[in-house]
C-alpha positions in Angstrom: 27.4 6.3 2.1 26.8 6.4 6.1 24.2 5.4 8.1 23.3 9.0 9.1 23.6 10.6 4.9 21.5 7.2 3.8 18.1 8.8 4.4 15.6 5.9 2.4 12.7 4.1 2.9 14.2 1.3 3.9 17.3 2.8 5.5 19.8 1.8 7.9 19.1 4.6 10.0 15.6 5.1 12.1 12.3 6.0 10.2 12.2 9.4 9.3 8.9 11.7 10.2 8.5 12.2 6.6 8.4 8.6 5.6 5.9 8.0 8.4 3.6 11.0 6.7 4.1 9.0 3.2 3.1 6.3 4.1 -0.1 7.8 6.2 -0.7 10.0 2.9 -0.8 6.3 1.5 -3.2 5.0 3.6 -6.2 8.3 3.3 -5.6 7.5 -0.6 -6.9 4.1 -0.3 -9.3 5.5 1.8 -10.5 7.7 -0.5 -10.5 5.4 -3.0 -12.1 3.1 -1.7 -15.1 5.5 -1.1 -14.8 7.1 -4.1 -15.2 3.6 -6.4 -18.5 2.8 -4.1 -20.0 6.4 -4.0 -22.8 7.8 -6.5 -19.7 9.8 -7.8 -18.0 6.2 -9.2 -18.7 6.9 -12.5 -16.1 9.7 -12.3 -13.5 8.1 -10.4 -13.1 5.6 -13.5 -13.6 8.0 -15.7 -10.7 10.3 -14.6 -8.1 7.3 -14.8 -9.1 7.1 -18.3 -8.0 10.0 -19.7 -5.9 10.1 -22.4 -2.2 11.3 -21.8 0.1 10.8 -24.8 -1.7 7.4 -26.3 -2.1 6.2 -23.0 -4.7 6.6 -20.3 -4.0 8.4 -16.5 -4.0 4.9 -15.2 -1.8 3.5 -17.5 1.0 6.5 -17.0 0.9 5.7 -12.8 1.0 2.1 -13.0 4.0 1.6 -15.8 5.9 5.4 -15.9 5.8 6.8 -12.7 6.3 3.4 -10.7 9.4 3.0 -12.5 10.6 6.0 -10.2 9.0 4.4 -7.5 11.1 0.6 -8.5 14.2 2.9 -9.3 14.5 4.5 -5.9 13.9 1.1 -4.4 16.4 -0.6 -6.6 18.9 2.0 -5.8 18.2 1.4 -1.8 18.3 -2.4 -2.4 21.9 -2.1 -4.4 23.1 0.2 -1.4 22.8 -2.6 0.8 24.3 -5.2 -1.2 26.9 -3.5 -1.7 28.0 -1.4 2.0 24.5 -2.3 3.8 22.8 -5.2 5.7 22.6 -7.3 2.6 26.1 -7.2 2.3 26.7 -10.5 3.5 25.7 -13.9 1.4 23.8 -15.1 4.3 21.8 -12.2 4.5 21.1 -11.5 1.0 20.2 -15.0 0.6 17.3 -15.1 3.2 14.8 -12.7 1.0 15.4 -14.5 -2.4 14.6 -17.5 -0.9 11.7 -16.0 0.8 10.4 -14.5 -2.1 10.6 -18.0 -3.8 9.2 -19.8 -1.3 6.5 -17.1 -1.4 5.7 -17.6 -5.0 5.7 -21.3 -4.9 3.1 -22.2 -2.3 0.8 -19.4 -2.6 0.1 -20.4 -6.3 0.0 -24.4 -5.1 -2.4 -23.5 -2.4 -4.6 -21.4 -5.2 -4.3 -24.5 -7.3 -5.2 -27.4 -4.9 -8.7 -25.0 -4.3 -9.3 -24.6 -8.1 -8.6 -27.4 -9.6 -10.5 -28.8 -12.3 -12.7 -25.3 -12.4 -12.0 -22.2 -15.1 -11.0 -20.7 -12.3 -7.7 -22.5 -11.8 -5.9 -20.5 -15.0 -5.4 -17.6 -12.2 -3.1 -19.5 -10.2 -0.6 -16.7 -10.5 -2.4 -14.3 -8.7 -1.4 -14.8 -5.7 1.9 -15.0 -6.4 3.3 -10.8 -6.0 3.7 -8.7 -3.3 2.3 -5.0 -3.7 6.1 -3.2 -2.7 4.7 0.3 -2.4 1.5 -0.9 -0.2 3.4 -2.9 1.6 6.3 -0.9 2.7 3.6 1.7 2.8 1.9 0.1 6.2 5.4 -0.5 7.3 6.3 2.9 7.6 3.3 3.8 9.5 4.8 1.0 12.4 7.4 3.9 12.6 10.7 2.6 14.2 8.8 -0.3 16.0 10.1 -2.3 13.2 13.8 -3.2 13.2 15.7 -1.6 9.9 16.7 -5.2 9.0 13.0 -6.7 8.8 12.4 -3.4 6.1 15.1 -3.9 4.3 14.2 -7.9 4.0 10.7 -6.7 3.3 11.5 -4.6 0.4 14.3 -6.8 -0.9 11.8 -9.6 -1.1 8.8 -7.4 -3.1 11.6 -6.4 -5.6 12.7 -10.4 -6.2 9.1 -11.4 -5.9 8.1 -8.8 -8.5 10.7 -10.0 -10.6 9.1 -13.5 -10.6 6.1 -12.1 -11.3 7.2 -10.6 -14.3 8.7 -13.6 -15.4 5.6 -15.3 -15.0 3.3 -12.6 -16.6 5.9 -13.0 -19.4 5.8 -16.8 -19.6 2.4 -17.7 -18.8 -0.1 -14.4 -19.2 1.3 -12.6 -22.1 0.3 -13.4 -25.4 3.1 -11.5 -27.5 6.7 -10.5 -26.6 8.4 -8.3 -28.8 11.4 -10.0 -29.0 13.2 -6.8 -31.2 12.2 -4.5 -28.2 13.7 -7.3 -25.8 16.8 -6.8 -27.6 16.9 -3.2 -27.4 16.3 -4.0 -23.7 19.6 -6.4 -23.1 21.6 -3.3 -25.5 20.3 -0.8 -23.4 21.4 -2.3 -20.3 24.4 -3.5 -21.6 25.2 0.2 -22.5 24.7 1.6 -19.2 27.1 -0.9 -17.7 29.9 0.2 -20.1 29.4 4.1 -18.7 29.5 2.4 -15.2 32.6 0.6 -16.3 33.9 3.4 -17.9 33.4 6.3 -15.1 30.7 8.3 -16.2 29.6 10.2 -13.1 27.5 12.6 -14.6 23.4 11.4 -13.9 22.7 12.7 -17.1 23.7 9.9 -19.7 22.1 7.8 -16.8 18.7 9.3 -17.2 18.7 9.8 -21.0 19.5 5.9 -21.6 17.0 4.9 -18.6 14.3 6.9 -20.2 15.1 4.9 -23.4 15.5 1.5 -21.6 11.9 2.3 -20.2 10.4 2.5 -23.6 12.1 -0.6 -25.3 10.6 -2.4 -21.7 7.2 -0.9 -22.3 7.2 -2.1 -25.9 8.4 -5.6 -25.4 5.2 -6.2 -23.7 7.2 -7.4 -20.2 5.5 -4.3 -17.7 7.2 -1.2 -18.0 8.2 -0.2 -14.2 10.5 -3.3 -14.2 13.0 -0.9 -16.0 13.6 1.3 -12.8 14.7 -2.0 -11.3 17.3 -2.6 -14.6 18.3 1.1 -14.9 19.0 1.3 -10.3 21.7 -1.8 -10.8 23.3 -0.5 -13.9 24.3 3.2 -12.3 27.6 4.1 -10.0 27.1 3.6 -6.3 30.9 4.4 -5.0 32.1 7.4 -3.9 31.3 10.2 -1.5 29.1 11.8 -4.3 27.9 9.3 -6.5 25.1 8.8 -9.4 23.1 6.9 -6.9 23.5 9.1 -4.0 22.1 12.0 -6.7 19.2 10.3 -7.9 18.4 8.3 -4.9 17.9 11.9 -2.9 16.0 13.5 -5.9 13.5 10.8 -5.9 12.8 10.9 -2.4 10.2 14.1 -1.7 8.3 13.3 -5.0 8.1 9.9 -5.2 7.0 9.2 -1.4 4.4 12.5 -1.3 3.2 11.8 -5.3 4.1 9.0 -6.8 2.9 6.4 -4.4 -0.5 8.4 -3.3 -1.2 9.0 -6.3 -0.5 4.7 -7.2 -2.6 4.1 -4.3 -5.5 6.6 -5.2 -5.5 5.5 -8.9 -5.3 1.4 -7.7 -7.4 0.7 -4.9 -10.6 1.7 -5.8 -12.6 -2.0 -6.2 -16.6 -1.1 -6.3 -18.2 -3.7 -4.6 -21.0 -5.6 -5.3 -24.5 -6.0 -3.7 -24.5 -9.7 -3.5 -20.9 -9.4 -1.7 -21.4 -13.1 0.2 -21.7 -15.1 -2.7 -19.1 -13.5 -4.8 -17.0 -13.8 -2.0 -17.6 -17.8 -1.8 -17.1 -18.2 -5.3 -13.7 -20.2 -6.2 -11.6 -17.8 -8.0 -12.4 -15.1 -4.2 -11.7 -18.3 -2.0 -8.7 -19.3 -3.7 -7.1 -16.0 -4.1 -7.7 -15.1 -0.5 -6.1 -17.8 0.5 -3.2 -18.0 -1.3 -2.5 -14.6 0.1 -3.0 -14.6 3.6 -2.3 -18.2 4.0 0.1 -19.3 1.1 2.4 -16.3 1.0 3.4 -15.9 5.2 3.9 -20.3 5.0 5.9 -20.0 2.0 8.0 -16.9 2.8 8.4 -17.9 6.5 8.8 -21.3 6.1 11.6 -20.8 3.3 13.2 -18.5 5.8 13.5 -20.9 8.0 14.3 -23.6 6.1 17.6 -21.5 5.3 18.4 -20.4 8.5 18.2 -24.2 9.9 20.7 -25.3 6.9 22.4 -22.3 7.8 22.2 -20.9 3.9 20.8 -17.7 5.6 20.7 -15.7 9.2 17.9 -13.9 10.4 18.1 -10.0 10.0 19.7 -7.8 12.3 17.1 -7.5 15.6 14.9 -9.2 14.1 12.6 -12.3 16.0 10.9 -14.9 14.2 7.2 -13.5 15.6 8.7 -10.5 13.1 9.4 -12.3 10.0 6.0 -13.9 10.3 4.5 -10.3 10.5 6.5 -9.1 7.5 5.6 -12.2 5.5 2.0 -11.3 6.4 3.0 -8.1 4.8 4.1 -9.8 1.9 0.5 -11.1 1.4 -0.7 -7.7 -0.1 -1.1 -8.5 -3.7 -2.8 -5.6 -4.9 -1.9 -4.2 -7.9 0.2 -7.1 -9.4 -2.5 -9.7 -8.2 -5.4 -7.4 -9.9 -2.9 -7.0 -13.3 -3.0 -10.7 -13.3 -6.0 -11.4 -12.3 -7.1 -9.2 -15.6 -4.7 -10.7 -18.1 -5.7 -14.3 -16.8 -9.7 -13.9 -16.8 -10.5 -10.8 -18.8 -13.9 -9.7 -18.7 -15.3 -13.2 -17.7 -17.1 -13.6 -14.8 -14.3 -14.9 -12.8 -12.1 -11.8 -12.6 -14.5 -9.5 -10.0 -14.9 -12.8 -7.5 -10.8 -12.8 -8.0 -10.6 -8.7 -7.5 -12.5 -9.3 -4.3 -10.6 -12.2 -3.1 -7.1 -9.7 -4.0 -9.1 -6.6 -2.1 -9.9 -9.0 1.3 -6.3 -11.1 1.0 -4.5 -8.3 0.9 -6.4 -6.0 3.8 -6.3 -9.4 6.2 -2.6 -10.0 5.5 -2.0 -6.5 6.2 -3.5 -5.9 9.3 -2.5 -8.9 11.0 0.9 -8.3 9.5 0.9 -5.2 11.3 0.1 -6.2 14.5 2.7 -8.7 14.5 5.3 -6.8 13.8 3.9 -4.1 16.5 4.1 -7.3 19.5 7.5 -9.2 18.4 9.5 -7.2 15.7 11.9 -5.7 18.8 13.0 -8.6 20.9 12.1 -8.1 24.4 14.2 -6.6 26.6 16.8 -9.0 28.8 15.9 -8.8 32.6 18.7 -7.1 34.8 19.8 -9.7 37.4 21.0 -7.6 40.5 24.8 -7.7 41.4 25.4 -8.6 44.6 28.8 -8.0 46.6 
């Protein structure tokens, strides 16, 4: 797959019109949300995303079915570039695991340190994920002010960072795993390999097993639009026509103009509260705020460099360091993992809408400086032209 054919969100080639448009459609959905939740008309807003569909509500079919397309399309970009792409090399690929670690680590040690010995402190793991669709979301709207390298870093780190999330919603925030459905999982995906192994190039024993792996994930209690992220490194990514190629450009127009709108529509509506200040200095706001705009750009930038000076990792492709600090900033979004976390550690306590709030202004901070960052040092400047003289 070339440069010029490999059309993606987080392509090798320049940002395409239409992925600028998604991610401004992105962008008037949390708009719209946002006045929606906090309008006289709220109590239709929530009402709509709890509509049942199936034995599940609206919000419930966004959130863990159709972001599996959303991870899947992702996953397929991400395996691209391990594979023929600028994660190719083991320096490079290295540099956003160990970001995403060290963004994982320090964010939840910096929510600790503010909450210890308070009820507060069991939502330590809030901070801890990075919101992939919103934040490749305000990347797109930079346009091609961002080198391809820093998006591909960005979104390579949400997907390892989600993964650790999981792991910890798994270990630490979920009172029963199915471990029968787990098994089912590990068959499932152990099935797909063999038809990788085997040559099946047809997408359809692909998409009939991934719509099974997707159920045994939903069931096993682990969230359900991990499975796009299994299925996307289980299917065929050689040849001039291959599985990936076919579900990677099928998954394009309705993912980036529906699925992640619709995410963003259904996700970021947080009503907020008349007495805003003090819920605001409240300890479960403080410390979530600041393990997202603070923790998550020292840990992911400081990681990165940290494996660049021991040389474990380079930096990516035209990319400065005033850049990986913006897209670190950008890694700050929590969002919708932070408020799923935030929900399975405080339930309907008190606690959770200080910690919504502190999510809601974390992430919007961390964005916007993020953003303009990345606008004044993701290009290096240009080298001066000395005049030859004869």
């Amino acid at each position: 797959m070339n440069a010029d054919s490999h059309d993606g969100l987080i392509s090798a080639a320049p940002l395409k019109p239409s992925q600028s448009l998604s991610g401004l459609l992105l962008l008037a959905a949390t708009i719209v949300a946002m006045i929606w939740a906090n309008s006289d008309a709220r109590d239709s807003y929530h009402a709509l995303w709890e509509l049942p569909i199936g034995g599940m509500s609206l919000h419930h079919v966004i959130n863990d079915a159709l972001m599996a397309l959303f991870f899947l399309m992702v996953g397929l970009e991400i395996k691209h570039e391990l594979q023929d792409g600028a994660l190719a090399s083991v320096r490079q690929a290295a540099l956003p695991i160990v970001g995403a670690i060290g963004g994982m680590l320090v964010p939840a040690a910096i929510y600790t340190a503010i909450a210890v010995g308070s009820p507060a402190a069991r939502g330590w793991g809030i901070p801890m994920a990075t919101d992939i669709a919103f934040a490749l979301g305000v990347m797109a709207l930079l346009g091609d002010r961002v080198p391809a390298g820093l998006r591909i870093f960005l979104a390579a780190l949400a997907i390892a960072d989600d993964i650790g999330a999981v792991l910890v919603i798994g270990l630490f925030y979920t009172s029963h795993i199915a471990i029968g459905a787990l098994a089912a999982v590990l068959a499932l995906v152990g099935l797909l390999l063999v038809c990788n192994k085997r040559g099946v190039r047809s997408p359809w024993p692909y998409i009939a097993l991934g719509l099974l792996l997707w159920v045994a994930v939903y069931k096993s209690g682990v969230h359900a639009s991990i499975a796009g992220v299994l299925l996307a490194f289980t299917i065929p990514a050689r040849g001039n026509s291959s599985v990936e190629q076919t579900l990677e450009h099928a998954l394009q127009f309705p993912v980036s103009y529906g699925v992640v709108p619709l995410f963003a529509l259904a996700n970021a509506g947080v009503a907020l509260p008349h007495d805003l200040g003090a819920l605001m200095a409240s300890t479960a706001a403080v410390a979530t705020a600041a393990g997202l705009l603070i923790g998550k750009p020292i840990g992911i930038a400081g990681a990165a460099w940290i494996a660049v000076r021991m040389r474990w990792a380079s930096l990516p492709t035209g990319a400065t360091w005033l850049g990986l600090i913006g897209v670190s900033l950008l890694g700050g979004i929590g969002f919708t993992m932070s408020l799923f976390v935030a929900a399975l550690a405080f339930g309907t306590s008190a606690h959770l809408d200080a910690a919504k709030l502190g999510v809601l202004s974390g992430s919007l901070c961390a964005g916007a400086l993020g953003a303009a960052l990345l606008i004044l040092g993701a290009r290096p400047p240009a080298r001066p032209t000395t005049p030859e003289f004869t």
